[in-house]
C-alpha positions as CSV (number, residue, x, y, z in Angstrom):
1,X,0.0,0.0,0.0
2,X,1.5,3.3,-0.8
3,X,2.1,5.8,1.9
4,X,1.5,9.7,1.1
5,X,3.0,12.3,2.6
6,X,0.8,15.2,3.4
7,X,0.7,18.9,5.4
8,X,-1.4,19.5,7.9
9,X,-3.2,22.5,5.8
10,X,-3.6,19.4,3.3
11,X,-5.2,16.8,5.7
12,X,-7.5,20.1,7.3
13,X,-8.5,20.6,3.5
14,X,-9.4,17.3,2.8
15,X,-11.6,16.8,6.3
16,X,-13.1,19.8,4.7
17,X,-14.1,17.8,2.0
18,X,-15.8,14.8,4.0
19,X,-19.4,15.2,4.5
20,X,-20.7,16.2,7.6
21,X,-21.0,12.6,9.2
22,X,-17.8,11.5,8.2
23,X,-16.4,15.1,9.8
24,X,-18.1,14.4,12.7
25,X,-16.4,10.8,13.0
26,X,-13.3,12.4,12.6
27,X,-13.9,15.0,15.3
28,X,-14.8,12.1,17.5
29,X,-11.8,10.3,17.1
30,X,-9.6,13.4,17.6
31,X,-11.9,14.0,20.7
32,X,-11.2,10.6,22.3
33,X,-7.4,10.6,21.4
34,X,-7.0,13.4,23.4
35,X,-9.6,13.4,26.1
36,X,-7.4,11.5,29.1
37,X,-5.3,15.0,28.5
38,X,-8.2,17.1,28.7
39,X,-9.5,15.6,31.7
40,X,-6.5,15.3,33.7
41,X,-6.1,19.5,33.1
42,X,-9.7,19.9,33.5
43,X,-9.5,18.4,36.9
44,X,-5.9,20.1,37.7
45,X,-7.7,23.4,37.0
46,X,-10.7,23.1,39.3
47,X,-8.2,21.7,42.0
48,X,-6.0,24.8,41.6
49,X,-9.4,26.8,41.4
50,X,-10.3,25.1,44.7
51,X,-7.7,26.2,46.4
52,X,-7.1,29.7,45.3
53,X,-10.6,30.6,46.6
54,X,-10.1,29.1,50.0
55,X,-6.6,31.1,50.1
56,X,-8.7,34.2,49.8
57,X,-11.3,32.8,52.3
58,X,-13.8,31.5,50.0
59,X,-15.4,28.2,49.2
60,X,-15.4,27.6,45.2
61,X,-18.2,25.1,45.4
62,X,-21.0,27.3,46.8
63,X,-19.9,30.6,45.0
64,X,-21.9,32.3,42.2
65,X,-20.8,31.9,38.6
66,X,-20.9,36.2,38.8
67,X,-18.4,35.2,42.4
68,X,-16.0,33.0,40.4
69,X,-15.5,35.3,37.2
70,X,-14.7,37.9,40.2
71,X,-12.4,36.2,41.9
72,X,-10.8,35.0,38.6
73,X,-10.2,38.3,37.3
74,X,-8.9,39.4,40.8
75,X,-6.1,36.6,40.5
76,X,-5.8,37.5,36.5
77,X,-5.3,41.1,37.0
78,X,-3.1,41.1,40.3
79,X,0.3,42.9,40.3
């Protein structure tokens, strides 16, 4: 079987291509290759989240979503 040799901006074109099931398949596999990654940051940012609030003398879990963007742009924006 012959092997081709393609760019990135080649493969991205030729997903392009695919129909929208077969783009979604792709986008699935993609998804599920990388998802172990995704979690383990996912969970090392509510951790860190967790434990910046309580720092500050706040409890993350029962703190507005309007509370969190706060606090978050507190920790952002500090000099």
């Amino acid at each position: 079987m012959p092997t081709f040799t393609l760019t990135n901006e080649q493969v991205v074109e030729l997903v392009k291509q695919l129909p929208t099931e077969q783009q979604i398949e792709v986008f699935r596999f993609l998804l599920l290759q990388q998802w172990g990654q995704w979690e383990s940051l996912s969970q090392y940012g509510a951790d860190r989240a967790r434990i910046v609030a309580q720092e500050r003398g706040h409890n993350w879990d029962t703190m507005t979503e309007d509370e969190r963007e706060a606090l978050i742009n507190d920790v952002v924006h500090e000099d």
